[in-house]
Every structure is written in structure tokens, then in C-alpha cells.
C-alpha positions, 0 to 999 in steps of 0.5 A: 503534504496531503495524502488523501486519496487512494494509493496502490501497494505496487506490485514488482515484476519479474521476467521469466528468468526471475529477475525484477522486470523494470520494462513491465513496471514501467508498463504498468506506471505508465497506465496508472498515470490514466486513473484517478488514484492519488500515487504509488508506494513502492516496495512495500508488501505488496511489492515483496520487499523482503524479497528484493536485493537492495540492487533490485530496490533501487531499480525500482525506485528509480523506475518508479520515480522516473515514469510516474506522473508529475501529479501523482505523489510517491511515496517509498517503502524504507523499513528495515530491521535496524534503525541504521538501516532503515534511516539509510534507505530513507535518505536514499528515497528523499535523494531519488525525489520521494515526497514520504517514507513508509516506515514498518514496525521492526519485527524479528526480535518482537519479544522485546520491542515494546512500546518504548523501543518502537517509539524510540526508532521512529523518533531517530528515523524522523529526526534523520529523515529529510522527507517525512515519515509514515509510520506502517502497522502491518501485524498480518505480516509482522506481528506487532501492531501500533496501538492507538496510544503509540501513534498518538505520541509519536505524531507529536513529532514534526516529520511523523505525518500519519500512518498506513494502518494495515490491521484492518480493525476500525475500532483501533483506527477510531481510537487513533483518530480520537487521540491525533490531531486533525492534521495527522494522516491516517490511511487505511490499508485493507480494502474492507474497511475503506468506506468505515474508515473514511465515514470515521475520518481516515485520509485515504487508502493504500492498497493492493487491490488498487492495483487490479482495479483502480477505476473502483477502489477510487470510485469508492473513495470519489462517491463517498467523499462527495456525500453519495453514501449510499452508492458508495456503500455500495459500491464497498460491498463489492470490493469486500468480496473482490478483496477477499478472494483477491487479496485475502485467500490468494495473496499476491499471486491473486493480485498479479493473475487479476492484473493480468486479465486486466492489460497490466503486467503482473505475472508470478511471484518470486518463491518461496511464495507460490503461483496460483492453481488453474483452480484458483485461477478459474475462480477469479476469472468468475469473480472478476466477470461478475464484479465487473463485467467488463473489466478483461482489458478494460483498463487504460490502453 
């Protein structure tokens, strides 16, 4: 299976009483299926899986598997804390039609989650797994991060396929390329590190930015891949600033508000996270205009 390309985290709609909003996800797969990005991972942090009943889950991975595109692979978000759980929702993914599960670190009881007790979970949720597995870094969030010499032995294993590395470090992702094989997939997960990341040999992104402005973040990818560096790089210097205001300083909520000046169906965020101030607001409208001046409403009608 190939992964390169650029993936959004989607994000997860929610209607004004609160509850998930499957009509607005919808909305928003179906204008994905116009643009370039390779395909979708659901319920991942982007899309607030911590915050979602495992009611909510499955509508939104029934949603998405159902709307998206038959040339876009999807890939599912399926870590939980225990093992016995996680490899649960992973076989209910590769039953809806999933082609990979994304896997995060275990978190809560970090003091005692060492090397050893990640590598022992992964390998039982691979050897469980009837689609193959990603692992996910995200130590912003969780606190543990995957160091280069765990990935190296877990992709050892045949069903563990590559990583989502959200650490945004390039120096720990060029010791992960250096010590996995070629056929081992690494992603990147912060839009700062895209250009770097790919020059060093990463596969593709998974972002969030990606999902208020997919036409740049694979364009990016596209004039980078065909050799067209300084254009490219460029063109990266501008999704670091957009991805830092956007998605560094305001979170979600930054994501959602951009997504909807840009005819996508983003909305607020479920509490305890918060929406954003009309000063934030203001701010983002000055950036978006001036990243891309005719990005209101530019994105596939």
C-alpha cells in the first residue's frame, strides 16, 4: 500500500445542539474528493476523538468510508489506552473497509510505558489486525514520543507499515529514515516540516492544515516532488506561517473558523475546548487574505 501524498486530520462537525454532525461531514468529504490530497484520517486529534462516544465514532467512520472518493484511501484513527481496546476498534475499521489503522501511543500510566511495553502493544495490535498498521507519535498531546530506535524494531513486523510522526523534530525523523527500511512509510504530521521532511525521504503528510487549505498543502507536495525546490520551498514558507497561527496558536478552533471562510463546514469545537475570540478571528481573516488572496470561498463548489 502506498501512502505518499498529503492527508487531512479531518476534522468532526458538530450541529448547534452539540451532537456530531454527519450531513456537515459529508458536506466536507464530498468537496475533498475534488482536490489532490491522497485521502482521509478519521478520528484522529484533529478530529477530537477523545472527545467522541464510541457511538459518535462509528457514525463517523461510517460517514466517511461511505462519501469518500473510491480513489482516496482512508485511513482510521483506532488508539485507545488498552491494548484489548484498541485492537477492537481496529477490527471494526477493517470491517467498515479501512485500508490502515492509525495507532497512537498508550499514555496515561507514561511512567511505566517504556520501551518495552510500547513495543509489546504494538506487536499484539499487529498481529490482531486484519488491515495494517501505523503507528502515531504525537507527544504534543500524549507525552510519549516514539524514538527512532522503537520504530526501527517494530517495522520488523510485517503488518506495521510506517508511522504518523507528529513531534515535528527532523532530526528524530532522519534517524527514523536512516534505521528503517525504504519500504517503511514515514509521515510527517506538522506542516513546518513538510518540505524537510520529504527532501530527507518521508512519504507524505498527515495534517491539519490540510483540511482549510488542501489545494497548497499539495501543491507544496506536487512541486516538490517533481524537482521544483525552489518553488516548493517557497511555497513552504508560507504554510509555516499559516500553520502556525492556524493550527499551533489556535488549535482546532483556528482550523474549523478557517474552514469556514473557505465554504467548508467546520464550526465550534466540543468543550472543554473553547471557540475562538473575534480577535482571533479578526487575525485570521488578515492571514488567510494574505496567504491566499483569493482563498474566501475559493475551494471546490
Amino acid at each position: 500500500m502506498d501512502l505518499s501524498g498529503i492527508f487531512p486530520a479531518l476534522t468532526t462537525p458538530y450541529d448547534d445542539d452539540g451532537s456530531v454532525s454527519l450531513s456537515d461531514l459529508k458536506h466536507n468529504i464530498l468537496l475533498y474528493n475534488k482536490t489532490d490530497l491522497a485521502g482521509f484520517v478519521v478520528l484522529g486529534s484533529t478530529g477530537e476523538s477523545v472527545l467522541l462516544s464510541q457511538a459518535e465514532m462509528e457514525g463517523v467512520l461510517i460517514t466517511v468510508k461511505e462519501f469518500a472518493a473510491k480513489d482516496k484511501k482512508v485511513i482510521a484513527g483506532c488508539g485507545a489506552e488498552s491494548t484489548a481496546e484498541t485492537i477492537a476498534r481496529v477490527k471494526r475499521a477493517a470491517e467498515l473497509g479501512y485500508d490502515a489503522a492509525l495507532v497512537k501511543t498508550p499514555y496515561y500510566y507514561k511512567p511505566y510505558y517504556k520501551a518495552e511495553a510500547q513495543i509489546a502493544h504494538y506487536r499484539r495490535v499487529a498481529d490482531a489486525s486484519p488491515v495494517p498498521v501505523m503507528l502515531y507519535s504525537v507527544p504534543i498531546f500524549t507525552g510519549v514520543a516514539l524514538e527512532a530506535s522503537d520504530v526501527a524494531t517494530l517495522c520488523e513486523h510485517p503488518n506495521i507499515i510506517g508511522i504518523k510522526d507528529s513531534s515535528g523534530n527532523v532530526q528524530r525523523l532522519a534517524e527514523m529514515i536512516a534505521s528503517t527500511p525504504q519500504t517503511f512509510q514515514i509521515l510527517v504530521g506538522a506542516a513546518a516540516t513538510v518540505f524537510p521532511s520529504l527532501t530527507l525521504g518521508a512519504r507524505g503528510a498527515i495534517l491539519a492544515l490540510a483540511c482549510a487549505l488542501p489545494e497548497k498543502c499539495c501543491a507544496m507536495y506536487q512541486l516538490q516532488r517533481n524537482g521544483q525546490l525552489d518553488l516548493a520551498r517557497e511555497l513552504q514558507n508560507v504554510l509555516v506561517r499559516a500553520s502556525k497561527s492556524i493550527v499551533s496558536e489556535m488549535g482546532i478552533a483556528g482550523v474549523k473558523f478557517v474552514m469556514d471562510q473557505r465554504g467548508y463546514r467546520g464550526g465550534q469545537p466540543r468543550l472543554p475546548l473553547l471557540p475562538l475570540e473575534e480577535w482571533h478571528k479578526k487575525r485570521l481573516i488578515g492571514l488567510l487574505a494574505s496567504v491566499e488572496p483569493a482563498a474566501v470561498g475559493a475551494c471546490p463548489s
